[in-house]
Backbone and ligand atoms as CSV (ligand in chain L), in Angstrom:
chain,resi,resn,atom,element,x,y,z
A,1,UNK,N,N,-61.201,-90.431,6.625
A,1,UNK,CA,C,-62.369,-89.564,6.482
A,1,UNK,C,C,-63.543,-90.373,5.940
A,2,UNK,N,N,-64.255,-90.099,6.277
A,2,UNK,CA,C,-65.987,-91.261,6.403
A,2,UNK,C,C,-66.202,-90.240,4.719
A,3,UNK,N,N,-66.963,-91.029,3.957
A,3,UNK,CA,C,-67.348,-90.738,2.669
A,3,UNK,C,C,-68.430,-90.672,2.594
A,4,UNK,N,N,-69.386,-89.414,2.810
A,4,UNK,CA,C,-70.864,-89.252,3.286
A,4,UNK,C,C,-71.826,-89.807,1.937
A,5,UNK,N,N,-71.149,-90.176,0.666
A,5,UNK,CA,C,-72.026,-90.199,-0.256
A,5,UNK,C,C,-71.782,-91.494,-0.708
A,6,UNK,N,N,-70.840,-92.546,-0.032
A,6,UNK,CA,C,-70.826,-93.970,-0.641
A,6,UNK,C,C,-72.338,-94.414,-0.501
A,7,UNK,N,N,-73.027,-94.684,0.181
A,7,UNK,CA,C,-74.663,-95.050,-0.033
A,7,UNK,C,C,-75.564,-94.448,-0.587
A,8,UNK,N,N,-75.163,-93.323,-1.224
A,8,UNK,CA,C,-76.363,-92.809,-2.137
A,8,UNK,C,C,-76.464,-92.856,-3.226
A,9,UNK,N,N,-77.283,-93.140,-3.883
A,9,UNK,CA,C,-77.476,-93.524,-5.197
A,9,UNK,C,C,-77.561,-92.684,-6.712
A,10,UNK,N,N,-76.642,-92.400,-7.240
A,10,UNK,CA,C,-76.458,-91.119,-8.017
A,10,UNK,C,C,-77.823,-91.237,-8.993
A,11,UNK,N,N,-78.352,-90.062,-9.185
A,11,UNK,CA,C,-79.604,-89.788,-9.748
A,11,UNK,C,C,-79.077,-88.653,-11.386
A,12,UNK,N,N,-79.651,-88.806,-12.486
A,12,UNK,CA,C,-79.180,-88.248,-13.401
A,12,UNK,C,C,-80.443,-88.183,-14.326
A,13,UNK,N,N,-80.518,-86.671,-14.802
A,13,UNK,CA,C,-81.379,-85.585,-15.605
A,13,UNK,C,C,-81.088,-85.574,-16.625
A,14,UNK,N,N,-81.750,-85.878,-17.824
A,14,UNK,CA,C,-81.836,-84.953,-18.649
A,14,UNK,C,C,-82.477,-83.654,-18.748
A,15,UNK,N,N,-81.181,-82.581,-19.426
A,15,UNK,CA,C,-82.188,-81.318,-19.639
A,15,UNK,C,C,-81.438,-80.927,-20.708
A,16,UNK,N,N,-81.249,-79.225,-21.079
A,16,UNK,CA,C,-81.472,-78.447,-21.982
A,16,UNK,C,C,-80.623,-77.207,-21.718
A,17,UNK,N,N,-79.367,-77.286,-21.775
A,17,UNK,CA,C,-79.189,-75.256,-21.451
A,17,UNK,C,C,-79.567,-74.307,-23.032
A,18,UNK,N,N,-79.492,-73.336,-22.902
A,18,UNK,CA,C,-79.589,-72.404,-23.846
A,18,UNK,C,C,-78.285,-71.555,-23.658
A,19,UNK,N,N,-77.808,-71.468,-24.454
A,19,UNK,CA,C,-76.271,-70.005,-24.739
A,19,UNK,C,C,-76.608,-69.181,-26.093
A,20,UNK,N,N,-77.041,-68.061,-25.603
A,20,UNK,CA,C,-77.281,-67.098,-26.942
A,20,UNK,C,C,-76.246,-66.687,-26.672
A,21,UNK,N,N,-76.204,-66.211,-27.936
A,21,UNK,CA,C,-74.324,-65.591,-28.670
A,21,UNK,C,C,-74.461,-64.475,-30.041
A,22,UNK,N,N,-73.549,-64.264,-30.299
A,22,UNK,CA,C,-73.673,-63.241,-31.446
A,22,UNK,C,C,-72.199,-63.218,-31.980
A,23,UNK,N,N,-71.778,-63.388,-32.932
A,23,UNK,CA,C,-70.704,-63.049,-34.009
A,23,UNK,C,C,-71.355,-62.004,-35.263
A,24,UNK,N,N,-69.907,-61.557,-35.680
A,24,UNK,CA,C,-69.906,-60.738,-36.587
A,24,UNK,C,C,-69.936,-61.611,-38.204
A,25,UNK,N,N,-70.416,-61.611,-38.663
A,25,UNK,CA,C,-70.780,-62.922,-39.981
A,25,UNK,C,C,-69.341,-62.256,-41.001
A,26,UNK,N,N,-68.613,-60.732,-40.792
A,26,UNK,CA,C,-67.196,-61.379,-41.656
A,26,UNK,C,C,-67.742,-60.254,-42.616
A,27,UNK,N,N,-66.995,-59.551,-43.662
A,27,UNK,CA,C,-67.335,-58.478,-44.581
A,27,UNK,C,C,-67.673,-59.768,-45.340
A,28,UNK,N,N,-67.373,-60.782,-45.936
A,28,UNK,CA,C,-67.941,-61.152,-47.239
A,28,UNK,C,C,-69.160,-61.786,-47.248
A,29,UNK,N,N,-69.115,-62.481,-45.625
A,29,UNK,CA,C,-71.040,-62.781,-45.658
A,29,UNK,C,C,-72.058,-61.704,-44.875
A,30,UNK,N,N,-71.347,-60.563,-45.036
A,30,UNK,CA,C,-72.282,-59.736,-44.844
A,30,UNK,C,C,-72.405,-58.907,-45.768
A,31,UNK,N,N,-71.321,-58.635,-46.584
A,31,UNK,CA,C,-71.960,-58.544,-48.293
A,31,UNK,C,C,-72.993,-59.172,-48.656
A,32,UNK,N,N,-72.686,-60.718,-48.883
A,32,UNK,CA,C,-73.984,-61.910,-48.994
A,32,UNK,C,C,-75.180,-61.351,-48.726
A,33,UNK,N,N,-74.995,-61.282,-47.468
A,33,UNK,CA,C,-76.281,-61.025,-46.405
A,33,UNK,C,C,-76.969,-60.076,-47.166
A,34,UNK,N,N,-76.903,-58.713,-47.199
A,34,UNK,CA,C,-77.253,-57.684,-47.003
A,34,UNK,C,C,-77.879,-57.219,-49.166
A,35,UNK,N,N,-76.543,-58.027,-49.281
A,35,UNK,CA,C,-77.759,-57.828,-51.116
A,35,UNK,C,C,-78.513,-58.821,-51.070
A,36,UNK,N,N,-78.690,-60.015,-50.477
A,36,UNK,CA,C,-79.735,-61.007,-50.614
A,36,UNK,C,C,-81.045,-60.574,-50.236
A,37,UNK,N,N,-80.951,-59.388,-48.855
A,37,UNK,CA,C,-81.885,-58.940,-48.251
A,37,UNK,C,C,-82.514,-58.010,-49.021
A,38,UNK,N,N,-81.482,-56.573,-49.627
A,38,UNK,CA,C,-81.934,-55.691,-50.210
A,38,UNK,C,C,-82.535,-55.642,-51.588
A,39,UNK,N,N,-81.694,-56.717,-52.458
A,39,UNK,CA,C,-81.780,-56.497,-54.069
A,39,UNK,C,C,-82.319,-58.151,-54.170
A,40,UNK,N,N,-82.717,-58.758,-53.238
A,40,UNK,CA,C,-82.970,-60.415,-53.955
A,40,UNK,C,C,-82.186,-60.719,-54.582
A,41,UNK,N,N,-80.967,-60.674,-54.899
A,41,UNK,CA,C,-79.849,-61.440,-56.054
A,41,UNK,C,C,-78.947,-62.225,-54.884
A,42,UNK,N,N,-78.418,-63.774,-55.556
A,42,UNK,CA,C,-77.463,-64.500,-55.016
A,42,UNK,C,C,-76.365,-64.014,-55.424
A,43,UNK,N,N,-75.134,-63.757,-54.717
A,43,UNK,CA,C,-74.021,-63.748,-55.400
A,43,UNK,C,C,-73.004,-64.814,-55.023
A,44,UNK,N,N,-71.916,-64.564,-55.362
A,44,UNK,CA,C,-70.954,-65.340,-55.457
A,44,UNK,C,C,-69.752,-64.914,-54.968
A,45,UNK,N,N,-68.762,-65.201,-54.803
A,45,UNK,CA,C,-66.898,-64.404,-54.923
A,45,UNK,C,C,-66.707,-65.337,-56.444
A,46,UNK,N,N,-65.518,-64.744,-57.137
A,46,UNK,CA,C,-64.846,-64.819,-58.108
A,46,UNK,C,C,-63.646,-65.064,-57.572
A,47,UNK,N,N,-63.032,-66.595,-58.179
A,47,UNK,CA,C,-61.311,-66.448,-57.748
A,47,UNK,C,C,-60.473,-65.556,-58.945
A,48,UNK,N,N,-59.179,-64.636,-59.094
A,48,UNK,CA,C,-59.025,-64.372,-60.253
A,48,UNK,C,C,-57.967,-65.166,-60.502
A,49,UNK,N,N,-57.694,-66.152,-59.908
A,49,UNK,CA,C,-56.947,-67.179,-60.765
A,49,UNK,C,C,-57.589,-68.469,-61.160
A,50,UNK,N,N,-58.454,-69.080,-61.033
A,50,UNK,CA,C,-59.283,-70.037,-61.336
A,50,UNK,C,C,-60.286,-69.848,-62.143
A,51,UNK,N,N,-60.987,-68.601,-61.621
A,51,UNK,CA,C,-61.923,-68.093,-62.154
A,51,UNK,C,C,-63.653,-69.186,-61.372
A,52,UNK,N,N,-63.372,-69.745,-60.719
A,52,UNK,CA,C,-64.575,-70.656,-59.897
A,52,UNK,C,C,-65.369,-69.705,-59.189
A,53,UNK,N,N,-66.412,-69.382,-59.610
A,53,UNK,CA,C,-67.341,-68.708,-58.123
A,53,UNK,C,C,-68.012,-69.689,-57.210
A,54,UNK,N,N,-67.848,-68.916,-56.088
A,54,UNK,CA,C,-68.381,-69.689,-55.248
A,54,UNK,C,C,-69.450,-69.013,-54.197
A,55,UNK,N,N,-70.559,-69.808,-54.355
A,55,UNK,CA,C,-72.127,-69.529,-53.131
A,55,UNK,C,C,-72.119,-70.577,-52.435
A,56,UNK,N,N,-72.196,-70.387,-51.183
A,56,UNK,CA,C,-72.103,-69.550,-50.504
A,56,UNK,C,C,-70.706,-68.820,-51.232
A,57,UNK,N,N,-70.516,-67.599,-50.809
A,57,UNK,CA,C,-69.110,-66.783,-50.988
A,57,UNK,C,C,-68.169,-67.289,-50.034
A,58,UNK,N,N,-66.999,-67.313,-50.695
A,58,UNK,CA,C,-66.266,-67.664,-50.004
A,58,UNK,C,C,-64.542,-66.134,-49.814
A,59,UNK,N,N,-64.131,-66.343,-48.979
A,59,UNK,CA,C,-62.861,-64.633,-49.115
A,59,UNK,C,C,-61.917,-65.143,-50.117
A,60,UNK,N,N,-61.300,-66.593,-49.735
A,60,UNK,CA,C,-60.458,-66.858,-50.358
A,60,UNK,C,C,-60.652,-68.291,-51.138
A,61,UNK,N,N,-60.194,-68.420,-52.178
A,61,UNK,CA,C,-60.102,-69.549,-52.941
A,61,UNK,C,C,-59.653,-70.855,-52.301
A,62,UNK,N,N,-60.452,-71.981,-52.383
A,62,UNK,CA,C,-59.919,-73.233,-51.352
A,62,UNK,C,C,-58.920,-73.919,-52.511
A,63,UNK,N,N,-59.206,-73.434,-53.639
A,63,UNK,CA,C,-57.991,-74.673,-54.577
A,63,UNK,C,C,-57.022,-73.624,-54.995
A,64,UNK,N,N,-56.725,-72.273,-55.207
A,64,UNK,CA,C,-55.737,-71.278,-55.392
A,64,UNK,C,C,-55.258,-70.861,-54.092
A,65,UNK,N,N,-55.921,-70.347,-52.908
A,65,UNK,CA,C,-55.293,-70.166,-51.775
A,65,UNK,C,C,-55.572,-68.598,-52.399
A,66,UNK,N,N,-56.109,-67.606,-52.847
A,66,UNK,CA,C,-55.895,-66.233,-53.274
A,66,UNK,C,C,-56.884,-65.699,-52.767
A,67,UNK,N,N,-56.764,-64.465,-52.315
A,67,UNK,CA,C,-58.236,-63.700,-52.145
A,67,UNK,C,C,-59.350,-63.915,-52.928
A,68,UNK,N,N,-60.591,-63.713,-52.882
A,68,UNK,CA,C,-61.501,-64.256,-54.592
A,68,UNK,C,C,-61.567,-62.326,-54.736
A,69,UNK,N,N,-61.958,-61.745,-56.159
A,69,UNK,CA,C,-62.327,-60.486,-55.957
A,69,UNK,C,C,-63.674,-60.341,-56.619
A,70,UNK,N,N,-64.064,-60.316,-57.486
A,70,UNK,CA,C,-65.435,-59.788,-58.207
A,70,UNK,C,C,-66.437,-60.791,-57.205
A,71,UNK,N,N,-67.755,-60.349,-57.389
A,71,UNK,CA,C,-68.930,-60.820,-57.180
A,71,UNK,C,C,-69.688,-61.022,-58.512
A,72,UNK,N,N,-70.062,-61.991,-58.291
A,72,UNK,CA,C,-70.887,-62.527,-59.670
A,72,UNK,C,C,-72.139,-63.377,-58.924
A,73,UNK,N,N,-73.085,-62.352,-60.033
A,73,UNK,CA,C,-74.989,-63.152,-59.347
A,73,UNK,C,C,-74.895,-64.964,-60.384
A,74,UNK,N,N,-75.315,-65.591,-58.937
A,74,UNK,CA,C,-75.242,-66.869,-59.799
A,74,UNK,C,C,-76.947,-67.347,-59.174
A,75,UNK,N,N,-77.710,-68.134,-59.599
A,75,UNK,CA,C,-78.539,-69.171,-59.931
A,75,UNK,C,C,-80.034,-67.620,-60.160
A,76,UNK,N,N,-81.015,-67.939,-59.978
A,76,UNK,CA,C,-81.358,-68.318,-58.669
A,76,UNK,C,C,-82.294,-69.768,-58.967
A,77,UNK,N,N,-81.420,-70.615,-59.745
A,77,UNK,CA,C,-81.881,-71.635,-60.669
A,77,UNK,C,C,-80.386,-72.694,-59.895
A,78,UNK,N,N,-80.575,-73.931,-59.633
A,78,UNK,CA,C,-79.526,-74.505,-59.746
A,78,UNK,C,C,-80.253,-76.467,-59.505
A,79,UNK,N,N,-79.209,-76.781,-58.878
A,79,UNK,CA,C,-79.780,-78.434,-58.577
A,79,UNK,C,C,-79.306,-79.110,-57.150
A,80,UNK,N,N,-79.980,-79.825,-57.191
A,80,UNK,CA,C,-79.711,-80.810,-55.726
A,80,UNK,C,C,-78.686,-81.768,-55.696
A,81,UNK,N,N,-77.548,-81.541,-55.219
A,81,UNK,CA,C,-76.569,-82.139,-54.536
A,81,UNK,C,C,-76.732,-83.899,-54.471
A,82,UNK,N,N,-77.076,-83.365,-53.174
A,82,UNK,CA,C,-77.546,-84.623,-52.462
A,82,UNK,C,C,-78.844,-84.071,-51.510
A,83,UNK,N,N,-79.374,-85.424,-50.804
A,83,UNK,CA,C,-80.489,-83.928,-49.545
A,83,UNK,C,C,-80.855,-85.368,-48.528
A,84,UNK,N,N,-81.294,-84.868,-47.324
A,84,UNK,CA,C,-82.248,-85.740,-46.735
A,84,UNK,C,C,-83.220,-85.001,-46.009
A,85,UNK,N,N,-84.382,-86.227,-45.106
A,85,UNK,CA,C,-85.697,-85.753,-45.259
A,85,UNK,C,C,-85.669,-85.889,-43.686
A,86,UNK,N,N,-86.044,-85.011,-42.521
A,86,UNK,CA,C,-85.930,-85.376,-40.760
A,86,UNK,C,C,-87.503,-85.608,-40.706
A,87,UNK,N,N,-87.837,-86.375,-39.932
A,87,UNK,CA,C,-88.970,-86.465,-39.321
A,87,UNK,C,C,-89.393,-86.456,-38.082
A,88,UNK,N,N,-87.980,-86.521,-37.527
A,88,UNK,CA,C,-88.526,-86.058,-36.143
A,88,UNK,C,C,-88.294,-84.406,-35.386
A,89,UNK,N,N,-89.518,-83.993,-34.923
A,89,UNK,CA,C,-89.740,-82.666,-34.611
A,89,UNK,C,C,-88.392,-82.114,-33.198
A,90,UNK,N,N,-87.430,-81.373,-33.828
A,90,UNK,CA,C,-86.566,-80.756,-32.910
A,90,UNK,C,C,-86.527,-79.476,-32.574
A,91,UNK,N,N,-86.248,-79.254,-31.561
A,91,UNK,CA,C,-86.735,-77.751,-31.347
A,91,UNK,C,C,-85.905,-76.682,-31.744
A,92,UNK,N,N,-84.726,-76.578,-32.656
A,92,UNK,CA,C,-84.213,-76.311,-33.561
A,92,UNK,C,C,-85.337,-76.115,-34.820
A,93,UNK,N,N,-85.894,-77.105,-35.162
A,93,UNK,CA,C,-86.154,-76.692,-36.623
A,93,UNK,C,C,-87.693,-75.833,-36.519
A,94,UNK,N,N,-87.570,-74.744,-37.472
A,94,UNK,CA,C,-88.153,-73.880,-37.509
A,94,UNK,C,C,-89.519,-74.690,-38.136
A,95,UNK,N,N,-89.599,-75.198,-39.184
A,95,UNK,CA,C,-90.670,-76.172,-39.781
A,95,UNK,C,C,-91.151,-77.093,-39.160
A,96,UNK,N,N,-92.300,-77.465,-39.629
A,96,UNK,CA,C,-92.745,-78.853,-39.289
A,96,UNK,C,C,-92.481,-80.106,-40.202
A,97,UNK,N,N,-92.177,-81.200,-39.274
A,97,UNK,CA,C,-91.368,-82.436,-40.000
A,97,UNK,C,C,-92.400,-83.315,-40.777
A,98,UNK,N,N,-92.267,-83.213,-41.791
A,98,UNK,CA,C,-91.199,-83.849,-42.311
A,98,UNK,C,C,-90.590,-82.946,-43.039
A,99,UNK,N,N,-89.479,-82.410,-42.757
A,99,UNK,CA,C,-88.946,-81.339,-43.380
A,99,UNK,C,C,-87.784,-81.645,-44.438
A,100,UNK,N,N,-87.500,-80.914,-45.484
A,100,UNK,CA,C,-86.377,-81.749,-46.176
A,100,UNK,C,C,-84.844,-80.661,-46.382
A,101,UNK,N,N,-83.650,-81.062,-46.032
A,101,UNK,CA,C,-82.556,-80.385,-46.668
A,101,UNK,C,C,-81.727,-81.073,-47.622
A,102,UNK,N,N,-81.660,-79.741,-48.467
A,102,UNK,CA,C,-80.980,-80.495,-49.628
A,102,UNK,C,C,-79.073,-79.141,-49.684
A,103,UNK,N,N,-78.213,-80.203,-50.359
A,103,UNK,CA,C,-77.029,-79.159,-50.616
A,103,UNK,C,C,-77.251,-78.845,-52.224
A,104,UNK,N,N,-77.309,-77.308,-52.463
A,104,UNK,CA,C,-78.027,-76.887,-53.486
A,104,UNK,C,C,-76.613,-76.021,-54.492
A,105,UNK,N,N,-76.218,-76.693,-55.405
A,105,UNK,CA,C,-75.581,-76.279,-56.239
A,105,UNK,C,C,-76.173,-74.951,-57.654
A,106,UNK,N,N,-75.998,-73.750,-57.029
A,106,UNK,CA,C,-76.742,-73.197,-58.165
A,106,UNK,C,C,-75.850,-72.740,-59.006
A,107,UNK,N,N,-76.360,-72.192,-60.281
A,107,UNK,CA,C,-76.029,-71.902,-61.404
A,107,UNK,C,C,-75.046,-71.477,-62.121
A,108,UNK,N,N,-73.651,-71.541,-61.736
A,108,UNK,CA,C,-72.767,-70.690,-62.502
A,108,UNK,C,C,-71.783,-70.537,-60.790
A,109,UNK,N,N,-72.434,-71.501,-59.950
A,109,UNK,CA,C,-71.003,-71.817,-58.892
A,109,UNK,C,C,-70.499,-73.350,-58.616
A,110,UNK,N,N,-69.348,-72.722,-58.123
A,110,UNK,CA,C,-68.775,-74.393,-57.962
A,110,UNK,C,C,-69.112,-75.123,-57.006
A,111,UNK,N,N,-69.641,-74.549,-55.507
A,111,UNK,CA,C,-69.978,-74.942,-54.754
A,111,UNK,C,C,-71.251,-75.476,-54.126
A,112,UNK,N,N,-71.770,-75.758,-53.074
A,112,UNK,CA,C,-73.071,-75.774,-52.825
A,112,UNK,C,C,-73.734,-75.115,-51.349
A,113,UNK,N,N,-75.192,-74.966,-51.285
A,113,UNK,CA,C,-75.436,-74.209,-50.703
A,113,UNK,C,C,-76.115,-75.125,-49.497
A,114,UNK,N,N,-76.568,-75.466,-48.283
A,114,UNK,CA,C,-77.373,-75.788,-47.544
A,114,UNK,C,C,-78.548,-75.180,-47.603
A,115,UNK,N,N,-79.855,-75.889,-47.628
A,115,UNK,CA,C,-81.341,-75.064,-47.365
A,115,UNK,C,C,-82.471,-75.920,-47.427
A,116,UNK,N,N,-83.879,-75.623,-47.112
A,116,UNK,CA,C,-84.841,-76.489,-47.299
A,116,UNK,C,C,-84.887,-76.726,-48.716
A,117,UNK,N,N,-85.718,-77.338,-48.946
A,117,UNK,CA,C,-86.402,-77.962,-50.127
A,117,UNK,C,C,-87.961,-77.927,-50.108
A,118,UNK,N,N,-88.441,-77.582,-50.774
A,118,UNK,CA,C,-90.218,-77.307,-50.097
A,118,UNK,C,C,-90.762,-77.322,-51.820
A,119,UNK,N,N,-92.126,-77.154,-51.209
A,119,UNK,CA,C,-92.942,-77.186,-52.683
A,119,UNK,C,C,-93.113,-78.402,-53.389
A,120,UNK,N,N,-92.685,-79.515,-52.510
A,120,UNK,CA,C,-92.976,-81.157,-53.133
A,120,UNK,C,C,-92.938,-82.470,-51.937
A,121,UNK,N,N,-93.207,-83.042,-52.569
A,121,UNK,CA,C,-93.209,-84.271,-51.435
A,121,UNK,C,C,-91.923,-84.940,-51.242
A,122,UNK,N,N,-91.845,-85.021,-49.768
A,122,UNK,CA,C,-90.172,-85.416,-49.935
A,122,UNK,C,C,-89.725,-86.812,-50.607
A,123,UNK,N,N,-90.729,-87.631,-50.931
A,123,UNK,CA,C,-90.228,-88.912,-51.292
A,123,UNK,C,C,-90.364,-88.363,-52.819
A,124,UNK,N,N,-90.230,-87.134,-53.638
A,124,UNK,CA,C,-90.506,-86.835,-54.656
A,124,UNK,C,C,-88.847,-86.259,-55.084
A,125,UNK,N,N,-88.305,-85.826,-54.171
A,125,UNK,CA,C,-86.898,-85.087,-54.580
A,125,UNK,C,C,-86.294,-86.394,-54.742
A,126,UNK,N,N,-85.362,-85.771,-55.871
A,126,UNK,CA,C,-84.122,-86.514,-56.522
A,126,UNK,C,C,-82.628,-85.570,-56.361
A,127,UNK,N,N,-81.378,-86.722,-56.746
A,127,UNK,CA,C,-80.702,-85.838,-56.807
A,127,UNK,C,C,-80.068,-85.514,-58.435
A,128,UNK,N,N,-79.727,-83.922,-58.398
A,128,UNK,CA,C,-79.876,-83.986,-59.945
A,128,UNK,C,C,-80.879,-82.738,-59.985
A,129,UNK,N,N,-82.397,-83.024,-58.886
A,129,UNK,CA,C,-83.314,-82.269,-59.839
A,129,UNK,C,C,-82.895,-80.317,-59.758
A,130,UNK,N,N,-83.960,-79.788,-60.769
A,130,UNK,CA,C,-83.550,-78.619,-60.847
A,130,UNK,C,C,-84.532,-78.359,-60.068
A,131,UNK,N,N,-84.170,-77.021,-59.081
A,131,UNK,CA,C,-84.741,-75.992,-58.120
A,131,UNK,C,C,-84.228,-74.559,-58.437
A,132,UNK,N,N,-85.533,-73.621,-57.527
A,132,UNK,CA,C,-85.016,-72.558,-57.650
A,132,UNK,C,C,-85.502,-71.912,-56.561
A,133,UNK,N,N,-84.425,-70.808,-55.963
A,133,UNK,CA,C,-85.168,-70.003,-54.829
A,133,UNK,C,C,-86.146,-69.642,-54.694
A,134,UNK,N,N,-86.389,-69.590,-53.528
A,134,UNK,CA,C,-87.856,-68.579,-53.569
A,134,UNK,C,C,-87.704,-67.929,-52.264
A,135,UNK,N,N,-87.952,-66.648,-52.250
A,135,UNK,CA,C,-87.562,-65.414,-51.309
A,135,UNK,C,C,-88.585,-65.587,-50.402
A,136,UNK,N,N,-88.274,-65.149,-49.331
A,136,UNK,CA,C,-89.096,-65.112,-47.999
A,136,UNK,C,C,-89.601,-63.794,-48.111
A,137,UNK,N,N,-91.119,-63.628,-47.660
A,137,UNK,CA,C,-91.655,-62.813,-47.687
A,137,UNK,C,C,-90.982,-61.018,-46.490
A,138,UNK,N,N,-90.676,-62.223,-45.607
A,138,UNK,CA,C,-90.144,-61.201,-44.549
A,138,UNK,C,C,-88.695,-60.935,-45.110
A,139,UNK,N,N,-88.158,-59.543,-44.878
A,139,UNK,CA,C,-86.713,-59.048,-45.186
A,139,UNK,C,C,-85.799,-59.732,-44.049
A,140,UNK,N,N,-84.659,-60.259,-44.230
A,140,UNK,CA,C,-84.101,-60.809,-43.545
A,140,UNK,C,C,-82.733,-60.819,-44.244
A,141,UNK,N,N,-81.643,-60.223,-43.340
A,141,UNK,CA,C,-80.027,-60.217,-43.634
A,141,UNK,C,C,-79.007,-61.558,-43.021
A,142,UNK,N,N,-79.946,-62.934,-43.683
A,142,UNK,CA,C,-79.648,-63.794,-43.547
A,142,UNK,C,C,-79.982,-64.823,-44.655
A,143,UNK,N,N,-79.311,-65.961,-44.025
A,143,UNK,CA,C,-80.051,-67.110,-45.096
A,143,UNK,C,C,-81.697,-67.498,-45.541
A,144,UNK,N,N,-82.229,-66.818,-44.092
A,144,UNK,CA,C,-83.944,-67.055,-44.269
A,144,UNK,C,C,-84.152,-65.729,-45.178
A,145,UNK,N,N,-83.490,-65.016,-45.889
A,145,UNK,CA,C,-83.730,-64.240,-46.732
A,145,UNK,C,C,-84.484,-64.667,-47.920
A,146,UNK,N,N,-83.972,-65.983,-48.023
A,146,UNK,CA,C,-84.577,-67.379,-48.985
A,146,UNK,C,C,-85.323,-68.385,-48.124
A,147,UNK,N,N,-86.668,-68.395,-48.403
A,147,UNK,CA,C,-87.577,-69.430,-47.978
A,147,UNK,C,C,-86.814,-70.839,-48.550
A,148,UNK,N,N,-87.050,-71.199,-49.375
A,148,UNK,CA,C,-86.197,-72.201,-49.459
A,148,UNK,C,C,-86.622,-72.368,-50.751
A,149,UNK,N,N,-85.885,-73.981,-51.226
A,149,UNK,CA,C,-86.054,-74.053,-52.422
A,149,UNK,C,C,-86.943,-75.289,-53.320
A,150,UNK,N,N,-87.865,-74.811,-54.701
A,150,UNK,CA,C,-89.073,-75.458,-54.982
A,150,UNK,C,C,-88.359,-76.227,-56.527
A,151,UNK,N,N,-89.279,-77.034,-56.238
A,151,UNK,CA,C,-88.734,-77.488,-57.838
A,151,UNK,C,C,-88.759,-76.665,-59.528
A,152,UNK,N,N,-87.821,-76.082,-60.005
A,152,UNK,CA,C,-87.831,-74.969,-61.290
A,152,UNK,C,C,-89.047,-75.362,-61.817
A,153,UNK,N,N,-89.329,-73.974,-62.488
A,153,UNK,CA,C,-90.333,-74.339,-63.774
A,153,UNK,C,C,-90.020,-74.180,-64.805
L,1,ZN,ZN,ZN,-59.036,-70.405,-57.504
């Protein structure tokens, strides 16, 4: 059988698909969600054997293995992890670059949080420093519920 495409010269695109989707975010981050939106407070889960809260919330304890049960409001004060600074403009990011993320350990959890960093110059963040939320003007039953986060006062 003759192979109609041995002489042609394969040609190759870059492009772009899009797949919108939708999940259910889970009863405990839609707990999260929904008091972050309504009441401005961060919360937490409580393990009751460790006693570690954790923000983001987490269902179950990663070092007990147990359900967590109480909610406990933690920061809206905490510190920077670690973070870095993108500069190049992706069509993902909602901001303009030079934009900065930092993993944000707040106040009274064990864990840390992902989010911007704003309100300073990025060659100005450390890690260590103290930040604190700051709420987005628009209501939102999400993480943009929080604009992001500025250096404490
Ligand atoms: Zn635990």
């Amino acid at each position: 059988m003759e192979d109609i495409f041995a002489e042609i010269e394969p040609q190759v695109y870059n492009s772009q698909i899009s797949v919108p989707y939708q999940w259910w975010a889970g009863e405990t981050a839609s707990k999260f969600f929904t008091i972050l939106r309504d009441e401005k407070k961060i919360l937490g889960t409580e393990c009751p054997q460790c006693g570690r809260v954790f923000c983001p919330p987490k269902k179950t304890c990663p070092f007990c293995y147990v359900d967590t049960k109480n909610w406990k409001e933690v920061g809206p004060k905490g510190k920077v992890i670690t973070y870095t600074v993108v500069y190049r403009q992706l069509a993902a990011l909602k901001k303009d670059v030079p934009v900065a993320f930092g993993l944000i350990q707040l106040e009274g959890s064990a864990n840390a949080m992902l989010h911007y960093i704003g309100g300073i110059e990025p060659e100005k963040i450390s890690i260590g420093m103290e930040v604190e939320a700051v709420f987005a003007d628009e209501k939102s039953a999400s993480i943009h519920a929080i604009s992001h986060f500025r250096p404490a006062k």
